[in-house]
N, C-alpha and C positions, 0 to 999 in steps of 0.2 A: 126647287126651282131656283132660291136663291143661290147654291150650289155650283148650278149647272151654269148660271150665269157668269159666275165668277170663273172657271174653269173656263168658257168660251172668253172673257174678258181676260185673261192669263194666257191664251194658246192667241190671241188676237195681238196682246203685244209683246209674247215672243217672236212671231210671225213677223215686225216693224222692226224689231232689235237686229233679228238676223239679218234682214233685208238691207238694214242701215248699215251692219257690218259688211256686209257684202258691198256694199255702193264707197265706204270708204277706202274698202281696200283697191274699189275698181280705183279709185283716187290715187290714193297714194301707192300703186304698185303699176301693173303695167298699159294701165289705161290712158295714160298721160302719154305712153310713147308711141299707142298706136294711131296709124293714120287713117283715111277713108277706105280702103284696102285692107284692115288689118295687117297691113306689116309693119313690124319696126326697125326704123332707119337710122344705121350709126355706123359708126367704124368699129373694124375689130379689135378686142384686146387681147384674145387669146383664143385658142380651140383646148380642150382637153381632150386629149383620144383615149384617154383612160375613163373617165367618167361621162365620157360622149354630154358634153358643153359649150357651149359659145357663150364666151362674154362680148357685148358691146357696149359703147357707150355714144350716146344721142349728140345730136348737136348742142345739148344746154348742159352737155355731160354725166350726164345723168347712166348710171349703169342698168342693164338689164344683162340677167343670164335664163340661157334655153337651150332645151335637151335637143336632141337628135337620134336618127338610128341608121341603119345601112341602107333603108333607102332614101334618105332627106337628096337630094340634086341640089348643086350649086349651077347657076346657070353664070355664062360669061362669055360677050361675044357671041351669044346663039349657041354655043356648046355647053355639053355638060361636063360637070367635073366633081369628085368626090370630096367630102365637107374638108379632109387632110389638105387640100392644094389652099382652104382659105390660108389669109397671112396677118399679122397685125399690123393696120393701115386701111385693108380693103374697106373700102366702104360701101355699105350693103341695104340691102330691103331684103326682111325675110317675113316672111307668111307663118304667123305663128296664133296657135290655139290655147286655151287653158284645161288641162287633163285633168280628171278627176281628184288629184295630190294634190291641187291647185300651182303643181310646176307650169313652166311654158313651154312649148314643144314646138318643134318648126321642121317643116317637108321638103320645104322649097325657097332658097337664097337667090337671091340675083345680084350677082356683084355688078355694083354702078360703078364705079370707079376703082381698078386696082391702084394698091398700093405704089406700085412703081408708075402710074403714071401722074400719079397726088403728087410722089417729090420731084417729078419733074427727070430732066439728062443730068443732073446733077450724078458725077460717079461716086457712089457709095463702100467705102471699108469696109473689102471682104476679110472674114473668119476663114482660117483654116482648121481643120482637123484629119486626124486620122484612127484606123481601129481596124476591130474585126468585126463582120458581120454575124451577129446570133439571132436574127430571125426578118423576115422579108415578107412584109404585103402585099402582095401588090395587086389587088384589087383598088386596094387604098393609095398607094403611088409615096409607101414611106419604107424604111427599115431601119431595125435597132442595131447601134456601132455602140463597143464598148471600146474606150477609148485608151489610150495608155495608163490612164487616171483610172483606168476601171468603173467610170461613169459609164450609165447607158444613156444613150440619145439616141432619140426619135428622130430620123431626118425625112426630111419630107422632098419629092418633087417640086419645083416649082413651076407655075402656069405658064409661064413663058418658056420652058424647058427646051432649048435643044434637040434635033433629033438625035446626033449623037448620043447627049445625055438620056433620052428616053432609052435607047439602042442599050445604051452600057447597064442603063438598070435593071433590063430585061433579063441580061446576061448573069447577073450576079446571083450568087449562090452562099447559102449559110456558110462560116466560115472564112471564106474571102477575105483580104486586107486589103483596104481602100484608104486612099489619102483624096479628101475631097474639100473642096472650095466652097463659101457660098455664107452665110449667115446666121450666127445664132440669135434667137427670137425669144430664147426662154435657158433656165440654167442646164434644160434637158432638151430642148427642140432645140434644133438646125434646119436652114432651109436650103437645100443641096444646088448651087449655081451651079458646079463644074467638077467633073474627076479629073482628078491630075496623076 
């Protein structure tokens, strides 16, 4: 009997220990950024399209990063748009859960504020580049340019895109040499304003 009490007295504050760590981590990890909604609201710092990621970081700066998949929707203006058109700047509420890895995962973004109209009509220093095309998304609204450098970059559509510009992207085919306008955002992202 003594035994068995001690055994229930041991699984009883296991049971507090774990609990505790669970309620610290809600503390110090992403519980502090969620709001009445569950989403958390910050500006963008980056997308990875490679490890499917978003970082942001809060208004008190604080960073959080969360996964995504091909079906998460960015919403914008009542339209939908694929998580590639986010930029660094957007500022967002995303709808995000804790998955079993204890990662963060997120379905559905709503951009509050894009980027370009945070800085205002202020005209911004466009990047040029040019290359060759070696592969083309376009469910996603990007493609990889290797550059004269033999760097590859990701370029992406932008949300304000042109029809034009959508028109010309349609068009483009592996291979292809493009000289285009528009923004680098990262030492391998570019955010495509204009073909030239």
């Amino acid at each position: 009997m003594q035994i068995k009490g001690r055994v229930v007295a041991l699984l009883t504050l296991m049971y507090f220990t774990l609990a505790g760590c669970h309620e610290l981590g809600h503390i110090d990890g992403l519980g502090d950024y969620w709001n009445a909604n569950n989403d958390v609201v910050g500006e963008v710092q980056f997308v990875d399209q490679r490890t499917r990621e978003i970082e942001i970081r809060d208004d008190s700066a604080r960073t959080v990063t969360m996964r995504y998949d091909s079906n998460t929707k960015v919403v914008f203006q009542q339209r939908n748009y694929p998580v590639t058109n986010l930029e660094p700047g957007d500022y967002i509420a995303a709808r995000v859960q804790q998955e079993g890895d204890g990662r963060y995962f997120t379905q559905t973004i709503t951009v509050r504020e894009a980027r370009q109209e945070r800085a205002g009509n202020t005209p911004a220093r466009l990047d040029r580049t040019s290359g060759r095309i070696e592969y083309i998304d376009a469910r996603h609204g990007t493609f990889e340019l290797r550059d004269t450098r033999q760097r590859l970059i990701v370029v992406s559509i932008d949300f304000n895109a042109s029809h034009d510009v959508s028109e010309r992207f349609k068009r483009l085919r592996n291979g292809d040499t493009v000289r285009i306008e528009g923004k680098f955002v990262g030492q391998d992202r570019f955010e495509l304003g204009n073909f030239l």
